[in-house]
N, C-alpha and C positions, 0 to 999 in steps of 0.2 A: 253752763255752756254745753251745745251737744257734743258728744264722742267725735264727731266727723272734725268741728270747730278745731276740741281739744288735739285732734292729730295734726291739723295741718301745718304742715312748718312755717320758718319765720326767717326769711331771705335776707342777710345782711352781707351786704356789697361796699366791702371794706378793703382797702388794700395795706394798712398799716399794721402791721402784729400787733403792734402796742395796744390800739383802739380795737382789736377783733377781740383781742384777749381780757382786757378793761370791760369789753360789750358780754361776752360770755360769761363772766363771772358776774356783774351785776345781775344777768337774768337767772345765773344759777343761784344765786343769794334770795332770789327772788323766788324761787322756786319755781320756776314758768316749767310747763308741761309740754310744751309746745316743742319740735324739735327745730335746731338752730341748723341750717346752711348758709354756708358763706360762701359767696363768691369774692376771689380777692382781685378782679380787674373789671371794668367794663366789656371786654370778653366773655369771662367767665360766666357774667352776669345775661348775657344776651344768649349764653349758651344754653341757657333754662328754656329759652323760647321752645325748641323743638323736644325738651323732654315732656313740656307740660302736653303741647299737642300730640305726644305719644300716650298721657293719660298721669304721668306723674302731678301727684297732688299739687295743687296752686296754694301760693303762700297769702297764709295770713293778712301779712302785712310784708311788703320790702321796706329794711332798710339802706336806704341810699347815700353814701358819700358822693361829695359831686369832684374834689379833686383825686381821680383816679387814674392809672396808665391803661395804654394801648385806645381805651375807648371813652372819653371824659361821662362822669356822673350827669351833664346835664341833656348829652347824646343818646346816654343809654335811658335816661325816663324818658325821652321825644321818642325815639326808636320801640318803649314801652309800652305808649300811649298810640304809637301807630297800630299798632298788632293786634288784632281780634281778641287772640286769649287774652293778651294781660292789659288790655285798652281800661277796665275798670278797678283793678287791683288795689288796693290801697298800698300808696307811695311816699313814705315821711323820707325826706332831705333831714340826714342827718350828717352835719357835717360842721368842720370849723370856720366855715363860712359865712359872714356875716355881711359882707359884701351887696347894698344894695342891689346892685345887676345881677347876681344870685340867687337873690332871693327873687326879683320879677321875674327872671327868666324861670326858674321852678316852675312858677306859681303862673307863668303863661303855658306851662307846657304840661298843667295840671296836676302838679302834686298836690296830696293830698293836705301837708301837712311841713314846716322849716322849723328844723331846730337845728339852733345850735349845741355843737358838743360841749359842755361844761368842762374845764381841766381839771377839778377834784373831783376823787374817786366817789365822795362823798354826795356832791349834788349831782353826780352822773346818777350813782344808785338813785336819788327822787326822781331823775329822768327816767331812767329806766322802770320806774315802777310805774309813774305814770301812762309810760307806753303801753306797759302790759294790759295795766288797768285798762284804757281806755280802746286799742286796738284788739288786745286777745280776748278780754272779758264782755265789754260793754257795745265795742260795734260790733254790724252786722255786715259780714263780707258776702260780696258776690258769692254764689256758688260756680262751680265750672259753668262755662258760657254753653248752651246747645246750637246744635250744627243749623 
């Protein structure tokens, strides 16, 4: 992985302690390199818009929960996918939603990717490694988009 790859962080838009806390330890078990920010609302999360087009590094990957407050999970990946900078982003729906209108609505508003969240700690970690493996090692993300 190059150096640039290995810095760029890895956006998870979480609003539950429990699940941000559960998501940080499996990737610390994992030893991910990458650094983890979290946004804990659909705010939060739209509030990256204007850091990135100030030059702050674009993430990896977003992790997305889609039941969030103030701005719902499936508002902020439509709102994600309008946007120049992060229109191409990779976007995994990670959430306890299993709920077929969920999952098409994602998946019409372009995510990249629908998983549900495992409740043991145990197949979370195989999730979470998968993720790693396949987002931070094996794809190939966008670079910053030019003007």
């Amino acid at each position: 992985m190059d150096q640039d790859t290995n810095a760029r962080p890895i956006l998870l838009v979480e609003d539950n302690p429990m699940d941000v806390d559960l998501t940080l330890r499996a990737f610390q078990r994992r030893r991910l390199l990458n650094p983890i920010e979290v946004a804990r609302d659909g705010e939060e999360a739209l509030a990256w818009i204007p850091r990135w087009e100030a030059g702050e590094p674009l993430p990896l990957v977003i992790l997305l929960d889609l039941k969030l407050p103030r701005v719902s999970g499936l508002e902020v990946l439509q709102q994600l996918r309008e946007h120049p900078i992060s229109q191409n982003l990779p976007i995994v729906v990670l959430t306890s939603s299993s709920e077929n209108q969920d999952v098409a609505t994602a998946y019409r508003f372009h995510a990249n990717s629908y998983i549900v969240k495992p409740v043991n700690f145990q197949t979370f970690m195989e999730v979470a490694a998968h993720i790693e493996l396949y987002w931070c090692l094996v794809n190939h993300p966008p670079a910053r988009l030019l003007p």
